[in-house]
C-alpha positions as CSV (number, residue, x, y, z in Angstrom):
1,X,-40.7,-110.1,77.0
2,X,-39.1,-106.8,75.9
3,X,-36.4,-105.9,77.5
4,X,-37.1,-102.7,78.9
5,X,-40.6,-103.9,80.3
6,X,-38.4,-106.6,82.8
7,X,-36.8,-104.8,85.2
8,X,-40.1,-102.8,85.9
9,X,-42.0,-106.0,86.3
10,X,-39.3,-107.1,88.8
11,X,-39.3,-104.0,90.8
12,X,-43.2,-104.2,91.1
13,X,-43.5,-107.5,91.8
14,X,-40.8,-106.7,95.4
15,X,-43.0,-103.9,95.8
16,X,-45.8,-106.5,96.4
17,X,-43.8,-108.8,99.4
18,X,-47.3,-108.8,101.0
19,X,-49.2,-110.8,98.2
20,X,-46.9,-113.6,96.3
21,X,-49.6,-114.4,93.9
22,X,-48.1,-111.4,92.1
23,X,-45.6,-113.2,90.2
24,X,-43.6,-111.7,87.0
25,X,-45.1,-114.2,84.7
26,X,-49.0,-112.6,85.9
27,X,-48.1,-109.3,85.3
28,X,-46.2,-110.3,81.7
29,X,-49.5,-112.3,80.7
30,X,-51.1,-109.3,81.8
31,X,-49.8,-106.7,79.9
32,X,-49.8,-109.0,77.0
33,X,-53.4,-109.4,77.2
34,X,-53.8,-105.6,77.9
35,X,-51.6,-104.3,74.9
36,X,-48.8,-106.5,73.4
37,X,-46.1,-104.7,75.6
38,X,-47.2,-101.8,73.5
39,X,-45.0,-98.4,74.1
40,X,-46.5,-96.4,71.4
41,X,-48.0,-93.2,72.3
42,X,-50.8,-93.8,70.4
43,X,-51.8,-96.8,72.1
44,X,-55.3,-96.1,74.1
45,X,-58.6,-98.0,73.4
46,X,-62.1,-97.2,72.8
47,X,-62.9,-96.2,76.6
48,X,-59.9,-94.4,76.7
49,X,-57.2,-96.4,78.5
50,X,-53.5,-95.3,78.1
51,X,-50.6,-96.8,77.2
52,X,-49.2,-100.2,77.9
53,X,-51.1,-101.4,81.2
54,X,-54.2,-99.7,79.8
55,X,-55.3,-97.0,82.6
56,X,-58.4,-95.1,82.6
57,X,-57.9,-91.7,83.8
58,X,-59.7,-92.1,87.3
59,X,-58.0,-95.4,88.2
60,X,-54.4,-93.5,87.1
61,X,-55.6,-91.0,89.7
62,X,-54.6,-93.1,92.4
63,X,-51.8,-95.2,91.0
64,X,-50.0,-92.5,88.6
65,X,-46.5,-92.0,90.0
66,X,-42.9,-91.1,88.5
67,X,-41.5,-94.4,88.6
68,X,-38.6,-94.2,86.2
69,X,-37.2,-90.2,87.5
70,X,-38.1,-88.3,84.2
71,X,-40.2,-85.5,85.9
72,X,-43.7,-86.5,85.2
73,X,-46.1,-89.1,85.7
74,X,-47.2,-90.9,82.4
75,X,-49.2,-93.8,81.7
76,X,-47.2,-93.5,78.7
77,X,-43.8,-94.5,80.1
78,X,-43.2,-98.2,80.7
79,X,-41.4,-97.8,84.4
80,X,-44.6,-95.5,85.2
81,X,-47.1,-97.8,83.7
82,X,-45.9,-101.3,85.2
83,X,-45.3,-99.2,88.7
84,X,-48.6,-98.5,88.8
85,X,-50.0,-102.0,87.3
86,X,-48.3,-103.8,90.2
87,X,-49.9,-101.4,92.7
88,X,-53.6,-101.8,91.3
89,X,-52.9,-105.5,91.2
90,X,-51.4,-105.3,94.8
91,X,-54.1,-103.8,95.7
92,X,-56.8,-105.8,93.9
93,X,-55.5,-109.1,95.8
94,X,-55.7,-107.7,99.0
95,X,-59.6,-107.1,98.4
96,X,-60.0,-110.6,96.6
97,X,-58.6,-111.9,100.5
98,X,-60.8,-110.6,102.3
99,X,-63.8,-110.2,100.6
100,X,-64.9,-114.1,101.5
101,X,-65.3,-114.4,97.8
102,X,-64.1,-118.1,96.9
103,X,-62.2,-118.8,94.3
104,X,-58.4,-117.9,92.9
105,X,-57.6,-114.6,94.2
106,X,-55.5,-113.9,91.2
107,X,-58.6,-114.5,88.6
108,X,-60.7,-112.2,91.1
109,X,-58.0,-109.0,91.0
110,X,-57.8,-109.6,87.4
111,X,-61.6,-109.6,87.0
112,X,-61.3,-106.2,88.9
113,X,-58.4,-105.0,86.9
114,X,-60.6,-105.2,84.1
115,X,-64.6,-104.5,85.0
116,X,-63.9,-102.6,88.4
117,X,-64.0,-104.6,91.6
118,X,-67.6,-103.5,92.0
119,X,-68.4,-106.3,89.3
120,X,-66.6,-108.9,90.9
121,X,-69.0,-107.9,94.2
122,X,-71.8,-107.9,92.2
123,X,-71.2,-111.4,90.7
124,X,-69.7,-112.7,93.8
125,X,-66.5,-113.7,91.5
126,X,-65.5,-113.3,87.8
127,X,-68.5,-112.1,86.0
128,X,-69.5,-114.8,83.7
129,X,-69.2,-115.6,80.0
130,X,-72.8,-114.3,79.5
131,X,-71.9,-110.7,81.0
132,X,-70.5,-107.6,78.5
133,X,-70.1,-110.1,75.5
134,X,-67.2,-112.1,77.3
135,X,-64.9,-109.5,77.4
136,X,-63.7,-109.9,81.5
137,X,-64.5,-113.6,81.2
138,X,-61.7,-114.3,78.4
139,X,-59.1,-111.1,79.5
140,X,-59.3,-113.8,83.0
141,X,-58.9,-116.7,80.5
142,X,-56.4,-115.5,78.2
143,X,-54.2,-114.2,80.7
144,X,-54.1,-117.2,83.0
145,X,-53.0,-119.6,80.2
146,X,-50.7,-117.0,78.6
147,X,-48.6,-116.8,82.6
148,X,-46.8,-120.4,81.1
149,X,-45.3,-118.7,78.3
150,X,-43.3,-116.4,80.1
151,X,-42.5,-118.7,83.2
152,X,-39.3,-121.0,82.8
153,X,-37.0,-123.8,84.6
154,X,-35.2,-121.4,87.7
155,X,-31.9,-120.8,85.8
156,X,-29.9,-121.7,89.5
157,X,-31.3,-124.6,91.6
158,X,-31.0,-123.5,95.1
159,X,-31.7,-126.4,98.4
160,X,-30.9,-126.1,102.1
161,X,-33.0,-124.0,104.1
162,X,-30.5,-121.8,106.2
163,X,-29.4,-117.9,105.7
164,X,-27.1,-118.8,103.2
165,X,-29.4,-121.0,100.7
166,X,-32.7,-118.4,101.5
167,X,-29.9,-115.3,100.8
168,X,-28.7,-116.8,97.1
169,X,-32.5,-118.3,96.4
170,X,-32.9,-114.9,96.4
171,X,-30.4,-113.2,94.6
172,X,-31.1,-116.3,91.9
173,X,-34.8,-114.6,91.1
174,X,-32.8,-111.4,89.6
175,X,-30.7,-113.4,87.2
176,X,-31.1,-111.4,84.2
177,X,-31.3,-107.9,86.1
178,X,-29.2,-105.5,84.4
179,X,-26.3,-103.9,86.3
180,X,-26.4,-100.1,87.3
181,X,-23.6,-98.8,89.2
182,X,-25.2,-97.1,92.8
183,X,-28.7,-98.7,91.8
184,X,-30.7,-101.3,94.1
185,X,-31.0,-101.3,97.3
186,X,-33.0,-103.6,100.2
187,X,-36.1,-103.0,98.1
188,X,-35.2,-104.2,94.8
189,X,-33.7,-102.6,92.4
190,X,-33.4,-99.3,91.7
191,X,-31.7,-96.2,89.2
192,X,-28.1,-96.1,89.3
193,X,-26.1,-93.1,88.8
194,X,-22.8,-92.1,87.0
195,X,-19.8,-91.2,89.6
196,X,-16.2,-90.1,88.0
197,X,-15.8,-93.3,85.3
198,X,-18.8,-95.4,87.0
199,X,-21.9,-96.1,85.1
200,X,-20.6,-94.7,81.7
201,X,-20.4,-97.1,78.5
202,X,-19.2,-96.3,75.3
203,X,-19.4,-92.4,76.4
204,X,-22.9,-92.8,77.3
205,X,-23.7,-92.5,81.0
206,X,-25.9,-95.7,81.4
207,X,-26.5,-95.8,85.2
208,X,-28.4,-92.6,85.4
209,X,-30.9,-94.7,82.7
210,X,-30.6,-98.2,84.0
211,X,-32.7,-99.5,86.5
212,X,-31.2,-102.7,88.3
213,X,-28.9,-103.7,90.8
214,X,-24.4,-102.9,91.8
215,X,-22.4,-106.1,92.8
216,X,-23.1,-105.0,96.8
217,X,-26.8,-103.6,96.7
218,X,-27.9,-107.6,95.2
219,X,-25.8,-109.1,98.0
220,X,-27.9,-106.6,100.3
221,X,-31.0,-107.1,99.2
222,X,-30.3,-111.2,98.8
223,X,-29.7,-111.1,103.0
224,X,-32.2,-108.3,103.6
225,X,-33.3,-108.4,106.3
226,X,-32.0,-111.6,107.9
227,X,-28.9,-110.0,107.9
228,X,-29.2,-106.0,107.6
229,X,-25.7,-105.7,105.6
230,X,-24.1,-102.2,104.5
231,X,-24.0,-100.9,101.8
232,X,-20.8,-100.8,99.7
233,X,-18.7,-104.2,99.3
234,X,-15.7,-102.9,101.5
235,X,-18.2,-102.0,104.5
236,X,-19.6,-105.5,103.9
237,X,-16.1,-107.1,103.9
238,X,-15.7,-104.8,107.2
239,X,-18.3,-105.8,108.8
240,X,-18.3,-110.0,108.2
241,X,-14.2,-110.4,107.8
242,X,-14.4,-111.8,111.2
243,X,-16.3,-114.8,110.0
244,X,-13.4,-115.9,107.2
245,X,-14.2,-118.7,105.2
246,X,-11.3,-120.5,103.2
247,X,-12.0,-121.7,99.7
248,X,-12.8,-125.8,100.7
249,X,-15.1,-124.8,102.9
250,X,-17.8,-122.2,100.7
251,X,-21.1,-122.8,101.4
252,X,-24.3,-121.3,99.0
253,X,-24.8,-118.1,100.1
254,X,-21.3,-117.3,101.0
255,X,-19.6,-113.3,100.1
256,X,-17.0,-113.5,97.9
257,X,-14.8,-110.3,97.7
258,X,-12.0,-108.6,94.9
259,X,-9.4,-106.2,96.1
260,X,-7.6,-104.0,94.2
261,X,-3.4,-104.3,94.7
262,X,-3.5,-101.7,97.3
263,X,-6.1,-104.3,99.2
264,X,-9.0,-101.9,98.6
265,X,-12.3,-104.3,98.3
266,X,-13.9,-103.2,95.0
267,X,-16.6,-106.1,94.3
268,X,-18.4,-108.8,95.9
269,X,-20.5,-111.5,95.1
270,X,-22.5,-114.9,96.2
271,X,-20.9,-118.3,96.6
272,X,-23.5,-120.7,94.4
273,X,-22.1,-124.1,94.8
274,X,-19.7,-125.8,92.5
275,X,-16.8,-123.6,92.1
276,X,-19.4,-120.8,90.7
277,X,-20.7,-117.6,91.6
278,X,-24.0,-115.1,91.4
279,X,-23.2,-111.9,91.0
280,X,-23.6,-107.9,89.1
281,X,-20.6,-108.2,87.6
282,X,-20.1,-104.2,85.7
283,X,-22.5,-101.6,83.5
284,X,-23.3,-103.3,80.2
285,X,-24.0,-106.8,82.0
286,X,-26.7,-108.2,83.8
287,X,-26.6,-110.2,86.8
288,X,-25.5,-113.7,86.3
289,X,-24.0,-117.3,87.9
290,X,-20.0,-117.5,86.6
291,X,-17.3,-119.8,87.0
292,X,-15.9,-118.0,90.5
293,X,-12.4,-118.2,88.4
294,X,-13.3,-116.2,85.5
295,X,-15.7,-113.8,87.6
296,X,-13.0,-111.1,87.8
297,X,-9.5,-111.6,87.5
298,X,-8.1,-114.5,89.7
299,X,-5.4,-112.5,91.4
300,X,-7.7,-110.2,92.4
301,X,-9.4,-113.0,94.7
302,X,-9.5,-111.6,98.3
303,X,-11.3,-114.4,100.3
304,X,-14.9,-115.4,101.2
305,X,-16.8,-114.6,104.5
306,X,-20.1,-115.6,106.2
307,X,-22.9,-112.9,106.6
C-alpha cells in the first residue's frame, strides 16, 4: 500500500483492541475498494463522499477528528481519513455482535460502511445482489477477496507463550513502522517531535511529521500492560537492571540496552532469538529485526535484562 497510508492503518487498527476482526489487511482492501488510496482533493463521488475513505458529511459528523496535528479536521487528509475509517468500522462491528444477525461480522460492518447499518437491519445481513444494482453486495465481495493481497507471511516467527514471546509477538506486528524520535507510546504509535539534534534528517525536522514509534516507546507498548515499563530506555534499564541477563542466556522478548562511554543508556531494543534483535533503530529507518551485532555499534553493548 502507499506508504503514507500504513502507519495510519496501524494506529487505527490499536485503536480497535476491542474488535480483532479489524485487521490492517480489512481496512487496506477497504480503502482500495473505496478509492484506490486516493489523496487527491478532488476525489469525492456522485453522493458526495470525501476523500480517501469516502465520508458523507453526516457520518464525518461523528468520526471527523485531527488525527495527524495540522489544525483541522479533513476528510481530505489521510491520518484524518483512516482515523476515522477505523472508528466507523470499530464501531460497525460492535453493532454486527450484538445485533443477533448471523453471519461474518466483518461482511456485516462493511455492508453498513457502505448502505448505513439501517440496511443491514432491514435485510437481516448484507443486502442481496438484487438490492441498489449490486452495489453493497460486490463493495462486500470485492473487498473481502482483495484483504489477501495486502496480507503476507509474519516477517518474524514468534512461539512460546510467556511475557517475553507475547511482548516481541507484539513489537513483530510494527515491523515496517517508521521511526519518530518522542513518538509512540502504550497506544501505538504516535507523532514524534524534534529536540536539540533529534528527529532532524538532512535539515528537515522529520519527527514533528512522522507518525511511528522511538527505540523505548515500541519496547513499551510490546510489554504494555503486562509490564507497565517507563518511558525512556535509561528509566527502563533503571527499573529492570536488577533482573541482568548475560548474553548465553537471552530469551525472546529480552531488553537489550547501548550506553554511551560515559555509561549513559541511549537505546534499547528486543532480544528475537538467534543472535538478532527487533528494534526502532534512528529517524530515517523503520522498525526492523537486525543482527544484535550490527544493531548499533558493538562496543556500545551494555547488557540485556528481563522486564
Amino acid at each position: 500500500m502507499p506508504p503514507e497510508f500504513e502507519p495510519w492503518i496501524l494506529k487505527a487498527v490499536a485503536e480497535c483492541d476491542e474488535h480483532p476482526e479489524l485487521t490492517p489487511s480489512l481496512m487496506a482492501a477497504q480503502l482500495q475498494q473505496e478509492s484506490g488510496f486516493s489523496t487527491s482533493r478532488t476525489t469525492v463521488s456522485h453522493a458526495s463522499a470525501r476523500g480517501p475513505a469516502q465520508f458523507v458529511d453526516g457520518i464525518w459528523a461523528t468520526y471527523r477528528n485531527d488525527a495527524d496535528g495540522n489544525g483541522r479536521a479533513d476528510p481530505f487528509d489521510v491520518g484524518d481519513a483512516v482515523i476515522a475509517q477505523g472508528r466507523y468500522m470499530c464501531s460497525l462491528l460492535g453493532d454486527a455482535k450484538t445485533s443477533g444477525i448471523r453471519g461474518d461480522v466483518r461482511r456485516l460492518a462493511l455492508a453498513g460502511y457502505n448502505a448505513g447499518w439501517g440496511a443491514v437491519l432491514r435485510f437481516h445481513g448484507v443486502p442481496p445482489q438484487s438490492w441498489a444494482d449490486g452495489q453493497t453486495y460486490w463493495y462486500v465481495e470485492n473487498i473481502m477477496k482483495m484483504m489477501k493481497d495486502y496480507e503476507g507471511k509474519p516477517l518474524l516467527s514468534v512461539g512460546g507463550s510467556g511475557a517475553g514471546s507475547q511482548a516481541l509477538r507484539r513489537a513483530a506486528a510494527r515491523i515496517g513502522t517508521p521511526y519518530a524520535y518522542g513518538g509512540g507510546g502504550p497506544a501505538g504509535p504516535g507523532r514524534g517531535y524534534c529536540d536539540g539534534g533529534n528527529g532532524f534528517l538532512g535539515g528537515r525536522r522529520a519527527a514533528s511529521s512522522t507518525v511511528g514509534f522511538d527505540c523505548s516507546s515500541l519496547v513499551q507498548y510490546a510489554y504494555w500492560p503486562h509490564a507497565q515499563l517507563p518511558r525512556t530506555a535509561a528509566a527502563q534499564y533503571e527499573a529492570t537492571a536488577h533482573r541482568p541477563v548475560s548474553r548465553g542466556e537471552l530469551r525472546p522478548g529480552d531488553l537489550l540496552f547501548w550506553a554511551h562511554r560515559n555509561g549513559s543508556i541511549y537505546h534499547v531494543g528486543l532480544y528475537a532469538g538467534d543472535g538478532h534483535v527487533l528494534h526502532a533503530p534512528r529517524t530515517g529507518r523503520l522498525v526492523e529485526v537486525v543482527a544484535l551485532d550490527s544493531a548499533m555499534p558493538a562496543g556500545d553493548y551494555r547488557g540485556a535484562t528481563h522486564a
